[in-house]
N, C-alpha and C positions, 0 to 999 in steps of 0.2 A: 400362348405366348405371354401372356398379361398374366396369370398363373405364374408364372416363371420371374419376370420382372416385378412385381408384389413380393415374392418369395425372396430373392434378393436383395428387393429395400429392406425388407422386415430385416436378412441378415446383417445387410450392414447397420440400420437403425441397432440393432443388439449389439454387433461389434464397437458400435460408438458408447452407447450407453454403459454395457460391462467394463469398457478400458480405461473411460472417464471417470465412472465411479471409484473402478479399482485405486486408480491415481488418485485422487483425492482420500480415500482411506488408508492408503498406505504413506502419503505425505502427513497424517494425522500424527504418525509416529517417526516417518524418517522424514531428516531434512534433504531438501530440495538439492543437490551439487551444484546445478545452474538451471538457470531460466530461459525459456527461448526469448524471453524479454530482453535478457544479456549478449544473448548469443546475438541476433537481429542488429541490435547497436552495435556489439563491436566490429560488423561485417560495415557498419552504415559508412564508418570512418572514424577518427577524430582518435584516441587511446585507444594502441592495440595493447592493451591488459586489461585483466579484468581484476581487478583489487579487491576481495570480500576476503571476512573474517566471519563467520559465525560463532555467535555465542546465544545462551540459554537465556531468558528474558530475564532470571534473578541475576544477571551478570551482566545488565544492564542499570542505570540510574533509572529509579522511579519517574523522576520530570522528562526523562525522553518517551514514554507512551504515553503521560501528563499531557508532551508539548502538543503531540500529533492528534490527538484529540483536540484539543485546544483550540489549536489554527486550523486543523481539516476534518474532523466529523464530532461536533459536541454530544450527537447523540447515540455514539458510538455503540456504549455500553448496553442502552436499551433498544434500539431498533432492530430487526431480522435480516439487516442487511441492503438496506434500500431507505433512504431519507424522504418520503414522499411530498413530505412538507417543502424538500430543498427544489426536488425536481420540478413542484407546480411553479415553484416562485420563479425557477431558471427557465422556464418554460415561457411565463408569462414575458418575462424581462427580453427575451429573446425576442418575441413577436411585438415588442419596442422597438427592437434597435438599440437594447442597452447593452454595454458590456458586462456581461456575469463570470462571475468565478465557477467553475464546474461543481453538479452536483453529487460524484462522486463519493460514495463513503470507503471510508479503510478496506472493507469489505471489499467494495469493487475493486479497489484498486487494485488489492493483494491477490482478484482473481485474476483480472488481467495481466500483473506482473510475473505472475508463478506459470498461470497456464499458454498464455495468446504473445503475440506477437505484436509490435505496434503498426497501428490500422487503423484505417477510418472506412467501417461500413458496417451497415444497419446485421450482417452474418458476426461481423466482429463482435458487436453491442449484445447480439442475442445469444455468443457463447458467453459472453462476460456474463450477462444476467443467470446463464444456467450453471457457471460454476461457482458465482457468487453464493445464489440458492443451494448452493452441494454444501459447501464450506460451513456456511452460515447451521446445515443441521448437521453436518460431520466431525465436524470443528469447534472446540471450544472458542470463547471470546479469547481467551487467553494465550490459544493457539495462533488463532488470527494473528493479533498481535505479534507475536512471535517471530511467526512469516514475513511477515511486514516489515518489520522493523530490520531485519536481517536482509532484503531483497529489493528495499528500495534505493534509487537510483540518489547519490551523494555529491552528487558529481562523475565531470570526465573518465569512465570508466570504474567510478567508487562507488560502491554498492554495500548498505548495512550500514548500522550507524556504530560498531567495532573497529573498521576500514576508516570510518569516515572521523571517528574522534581521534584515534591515531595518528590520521592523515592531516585533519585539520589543528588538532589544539596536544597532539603529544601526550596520549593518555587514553585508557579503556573507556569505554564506555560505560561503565557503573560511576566512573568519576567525573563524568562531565557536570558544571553546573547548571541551575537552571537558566538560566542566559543564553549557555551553550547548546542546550536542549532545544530553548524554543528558535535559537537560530539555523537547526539542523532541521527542525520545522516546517518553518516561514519557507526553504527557497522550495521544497516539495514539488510544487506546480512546475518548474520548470530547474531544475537542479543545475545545469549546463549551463544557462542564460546569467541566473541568480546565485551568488557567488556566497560561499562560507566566508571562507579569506577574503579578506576587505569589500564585505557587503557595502549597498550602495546605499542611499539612504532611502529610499521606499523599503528595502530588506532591514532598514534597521527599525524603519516606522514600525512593521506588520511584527518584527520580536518585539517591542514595547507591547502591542495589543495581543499580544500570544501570552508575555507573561502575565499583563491584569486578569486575560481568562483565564489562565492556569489558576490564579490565585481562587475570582470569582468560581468556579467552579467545583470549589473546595479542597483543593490543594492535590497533595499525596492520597490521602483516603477515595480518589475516583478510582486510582487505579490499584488500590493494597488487595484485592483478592488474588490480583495478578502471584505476590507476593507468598503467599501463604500455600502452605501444604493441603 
């Protein structure tokens, strides 16, 4: 009997791993249609639509993967996927009683936004962690990005920052300026709450500090490989 049950965790352990890896290298080349990320919200309430526009990252403005860098993962480019520096600090501030900004890098994000559903539990965290790790060697940085940038949430049922520069400022997103970039940025943590159109002024403080780090940072040239053939 335990023969038997062994022998079917093993299949299903295979069935999960074969179909997850499958998915993540077959998203390495095709884009995503939709997210259970998306699909979850718009059952949750609030915009029964779901607004995206996909476009290629060169058809995006250089200062919008600038901005998101900037305001949510400065170590983007060189880390494996996991900021460890950020998680002890969040860790530590935590078992204060401080309020922290989550330690999340682009990576996480874009695994939990493309694969998981929104959740709070330690099963939730540990498929995040193992498709972050899938991505992180499947997936170019520059894919990442890609993903990202096209699947994040922009607001009320906006999704992509295509949907989201058309929606918000009348214009593609390779035309956005950096102002516009870093304040599609800034509302990130909480998209719904924190408003593009007529941000409030904590959202106008955190673009001020998005654009000094975009600039500190070095500008355009963190993200020109992105760019290039």
């Amino acid at each position: 009997m335990f023969k038997k049950i062994f022998k079917w965790i093993g299949r299903l352990l295979l069935l999960f791993f074969g179909s997850t890896i499958l998915t993540v290298v077959v998203y390495r080349f095709v884009n995503p249609p939709i997210t259970p990320f998306m699909i979850a919200k718009y059952f949750e309430g609030g915009s029964k639509q779901i607004q995206k526009d996909w476009v290629p990252i060169e058809s995006m403005s250089p200062d919008l993967p600038l901005a998101v860098i900037a305001a949510e993962d400065q170590k983007f480019m060189t880390h494996n996927g996991f900021d460890v520096e950020a998680i002890e600090k969040a860790i530590k501030n935590n078992q204060k009683g401080k309020k922290v900004r989550g330690a999340s890098t682009i990576s996480q994000q874009t695994a939990k936004n493309v694969f998981l559903v929104p959740s709070r539990s330690w099963v939730r965290k540990g498929l995040e962690t193992y498709f972050t790790f899938l991505i992180e060697v499947i997936w170019s940085k520059k894919r990442i990005m890609e993903v990202y940038l096209n699947v994040i949430e922009q607001g009320d049922g906006i999704y992509g920052v295509q949907a989201s520069a058309i929606i918000h400022f009348n214009k593609d997103a390779l035309k956005v300026s950096r102002s516009q970039a870093a304040l599609m940025a800034v509302v990130l943590p909480n998209p719904v709450k924190f408003k593009i159109k007529n941000p409030s002024p904590y959202v106008r403080g955190r673009q001020s500090w998005t654009i000094r780090q975009m600039s500190n940072l070095g500008g355009q040239s963190v993200v020109k490989s992105f760019y290039e053939d």
